[in-house]
C-alpha positions in Angstrom: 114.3 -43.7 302.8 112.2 -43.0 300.0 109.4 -41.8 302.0 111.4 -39.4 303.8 113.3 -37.6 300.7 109.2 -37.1 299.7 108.9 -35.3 302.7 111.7 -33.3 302.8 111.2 -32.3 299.0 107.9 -31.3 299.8 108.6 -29.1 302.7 111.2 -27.3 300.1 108.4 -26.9 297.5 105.8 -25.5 300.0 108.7 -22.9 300.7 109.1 -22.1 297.0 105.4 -22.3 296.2 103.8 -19.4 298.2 100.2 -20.3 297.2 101.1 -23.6 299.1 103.1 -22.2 301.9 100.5 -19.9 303.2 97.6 -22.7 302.4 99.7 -24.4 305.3 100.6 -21.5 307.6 96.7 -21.0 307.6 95.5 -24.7 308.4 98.7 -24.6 311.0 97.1 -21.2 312.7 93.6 -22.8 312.0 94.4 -25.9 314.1 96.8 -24.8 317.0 95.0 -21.3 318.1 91.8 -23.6 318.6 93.5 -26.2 320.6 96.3 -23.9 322.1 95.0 -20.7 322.2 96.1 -17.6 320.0 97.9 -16.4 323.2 99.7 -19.1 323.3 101.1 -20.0 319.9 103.8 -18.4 318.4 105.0 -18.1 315.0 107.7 -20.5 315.6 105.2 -22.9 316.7 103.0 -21.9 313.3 106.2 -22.6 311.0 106.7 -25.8 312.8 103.0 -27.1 312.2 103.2 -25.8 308.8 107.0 -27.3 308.1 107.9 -23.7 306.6 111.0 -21.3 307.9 109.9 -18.5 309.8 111.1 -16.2 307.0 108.2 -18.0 304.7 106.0 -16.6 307.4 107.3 -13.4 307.4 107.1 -13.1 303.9 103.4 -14.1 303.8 102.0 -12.2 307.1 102.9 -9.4 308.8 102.2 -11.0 312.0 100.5 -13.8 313.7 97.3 -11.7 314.8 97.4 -10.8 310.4 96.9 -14.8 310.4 94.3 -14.5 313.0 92.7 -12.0 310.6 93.1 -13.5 308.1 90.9 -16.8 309.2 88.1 -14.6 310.5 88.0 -13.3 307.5 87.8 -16.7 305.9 84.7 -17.6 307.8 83.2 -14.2 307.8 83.4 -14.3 304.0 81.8 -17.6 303.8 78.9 -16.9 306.1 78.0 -13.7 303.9 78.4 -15.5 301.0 76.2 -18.0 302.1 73.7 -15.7 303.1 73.5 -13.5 299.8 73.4 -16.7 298.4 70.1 -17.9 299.8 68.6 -14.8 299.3 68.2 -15.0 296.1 67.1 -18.9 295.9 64.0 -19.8 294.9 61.3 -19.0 297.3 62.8 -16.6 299.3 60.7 -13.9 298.1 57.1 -15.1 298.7 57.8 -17.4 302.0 56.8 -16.7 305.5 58.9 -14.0 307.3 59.7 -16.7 309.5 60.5 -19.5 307.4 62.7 -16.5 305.3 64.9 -15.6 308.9 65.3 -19.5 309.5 66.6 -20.3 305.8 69.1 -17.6 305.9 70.6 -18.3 309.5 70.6 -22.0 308.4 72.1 -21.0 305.3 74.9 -19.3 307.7 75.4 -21.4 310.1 75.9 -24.3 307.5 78.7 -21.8 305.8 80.5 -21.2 309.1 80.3 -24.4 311.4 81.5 -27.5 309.6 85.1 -27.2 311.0 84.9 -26.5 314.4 88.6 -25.4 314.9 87.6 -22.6 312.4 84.5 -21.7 314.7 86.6 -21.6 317.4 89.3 -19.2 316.4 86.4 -16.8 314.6 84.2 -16.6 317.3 86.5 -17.4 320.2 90.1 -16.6 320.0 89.7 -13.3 317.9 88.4 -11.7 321.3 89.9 -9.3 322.9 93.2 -9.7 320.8 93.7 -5.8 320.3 92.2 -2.8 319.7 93.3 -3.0 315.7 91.4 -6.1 316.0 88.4 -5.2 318.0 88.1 -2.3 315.4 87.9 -5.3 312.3 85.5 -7.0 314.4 83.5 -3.8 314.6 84.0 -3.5 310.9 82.5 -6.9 310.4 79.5 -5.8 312.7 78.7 -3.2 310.8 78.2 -5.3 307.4 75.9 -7.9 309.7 74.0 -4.4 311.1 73.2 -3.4 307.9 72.3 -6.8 306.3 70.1 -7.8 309.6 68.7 -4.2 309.1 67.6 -4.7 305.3 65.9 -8.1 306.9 64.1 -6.2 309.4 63.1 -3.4 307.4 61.7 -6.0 305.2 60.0 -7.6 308.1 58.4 -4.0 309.1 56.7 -4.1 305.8 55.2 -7.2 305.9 52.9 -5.8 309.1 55.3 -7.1 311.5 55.3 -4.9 314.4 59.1 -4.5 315.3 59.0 -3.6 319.3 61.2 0.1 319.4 63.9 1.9 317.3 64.8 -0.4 314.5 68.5 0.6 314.8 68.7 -0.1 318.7 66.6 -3.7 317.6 69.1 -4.8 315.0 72.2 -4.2 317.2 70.8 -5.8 319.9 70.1 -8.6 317.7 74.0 -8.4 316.1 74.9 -8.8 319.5 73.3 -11.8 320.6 74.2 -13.2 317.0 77.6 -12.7 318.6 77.2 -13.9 321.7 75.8 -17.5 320.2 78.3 -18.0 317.8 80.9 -17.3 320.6 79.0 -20.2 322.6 79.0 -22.4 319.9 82.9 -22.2 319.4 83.7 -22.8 322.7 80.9 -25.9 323.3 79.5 -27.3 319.4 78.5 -30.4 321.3 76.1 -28.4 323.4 75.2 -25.6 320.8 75.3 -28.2 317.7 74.4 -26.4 314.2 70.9 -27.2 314.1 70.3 -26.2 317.9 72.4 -23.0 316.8 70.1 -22.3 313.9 67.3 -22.5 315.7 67.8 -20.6 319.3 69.0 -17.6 315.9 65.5 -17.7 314.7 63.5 -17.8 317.5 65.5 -15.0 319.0 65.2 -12.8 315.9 61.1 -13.3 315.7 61.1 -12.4 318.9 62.8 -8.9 318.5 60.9 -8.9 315.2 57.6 -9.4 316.9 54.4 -10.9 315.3 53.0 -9.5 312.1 49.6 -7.3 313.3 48.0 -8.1 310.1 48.7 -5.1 308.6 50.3 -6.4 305.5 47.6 -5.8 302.7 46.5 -7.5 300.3 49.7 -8.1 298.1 51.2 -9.6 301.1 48.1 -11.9 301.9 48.3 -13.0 298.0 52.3 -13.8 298.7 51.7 -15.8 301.7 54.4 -13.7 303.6 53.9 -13.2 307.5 
């Protein structure tokens, strides 16, 4: 009896804290659009995982695909985060171009892989949603675009002979960033982190293409390739 009067008391207190009731309506939408599908969850099936009243769900999101959004952005935010992060650790200035590119995808993926339910609704089940969506994915490309493009620009400089328009190069790249993570969300076991960070770097050096000893002496004094 005691038991469930704790229960039921604290399914009235996630309803009058809001902090708490949307901490719950996101680790409901977290869990059932990776194991059910966005398509097929509803918000009554959110408030029922989150043991809230639909009208604490309206009062927190606009809509289930604003939840959706919402947990992209969660993982989008850490993986940048992470990123900037090892940027400016220690190191990172004078290493090798490629040991630079494998720190900061491991860096990433570390950031954005450790639950896979929130992999898979990120890089999975945000797909092909909507067009407001596609335009927030597009959004989020952009940021990668420019951040990749910095890298490669940096790369350039170094003597690395980056094969065509540098533009064309990094959206190709952004892409197939995409297009990994994607893989990853729908199989970890067979695109495990490590495996993930890996196939990241070796497909950037390639687009990057090998430094034509052009880098000068300061380079040659930093060690970077």
């Amino acid at each position: 009896m005691v038991d469930t009067v704790v229960e039921l008391w604290d399914g009235v207190r996630a309803v009058r804290d809001p902090a708490r009731c949307r901490a719950q309506l996101m680790a409901a939408g977290r869990t059932l659009f990776a194991v059910y599908g966005y398509a097929h969850t509803s918000v009554e099936h959110l408030c029922a995982e989150a043991q809230v009243e639909v009208r604490d769900f309206r009062r927190e999101f606009e809509s289930r695909e604003a939840l959706l959004t919402d947990l992209y952005d969660q993982v989008a935010m850490a993986g940048m985060q992470a990123s900037q992060a090892e940027l400016a650790a220690e190191g990172m200035e004078t290493c090798p171009t490629e040991e630079r590119v494998h720190r900061l995808f491991a860096a990433y993926v570390r950031a954005v892989t450790p639950d896979p339910h929130a992999a898979r609704v990120a890089f999975v089940e945000v797909l092909g949603v909507s067009p407001a969506m596609d335009e927030h994915l597009t959004m989020w490309r952009q940021v990668w675009t420019d951040f990749l493009g910095h890298e490669a620009e940096r790369a350039r400089g170094r003597g690395h002979a980056v094969d065509g328009d540098l533009e064309v190069v990094v959206k190709v790249l952004t892409r197939s960033v995409d297009e990994l993570l994607a893989h990853h969300g729908r199989h970890p076991r067979q695109m495990p982190p490590d495996l993930l960070t890996s196939e990241l770097t070796r497909l950037s050096m390639a687009m990057i293409g090998p430094a034509d000893g052009s880098v000068g002496a300061t380079g040659a004094a930093t060690g970077a390739s």
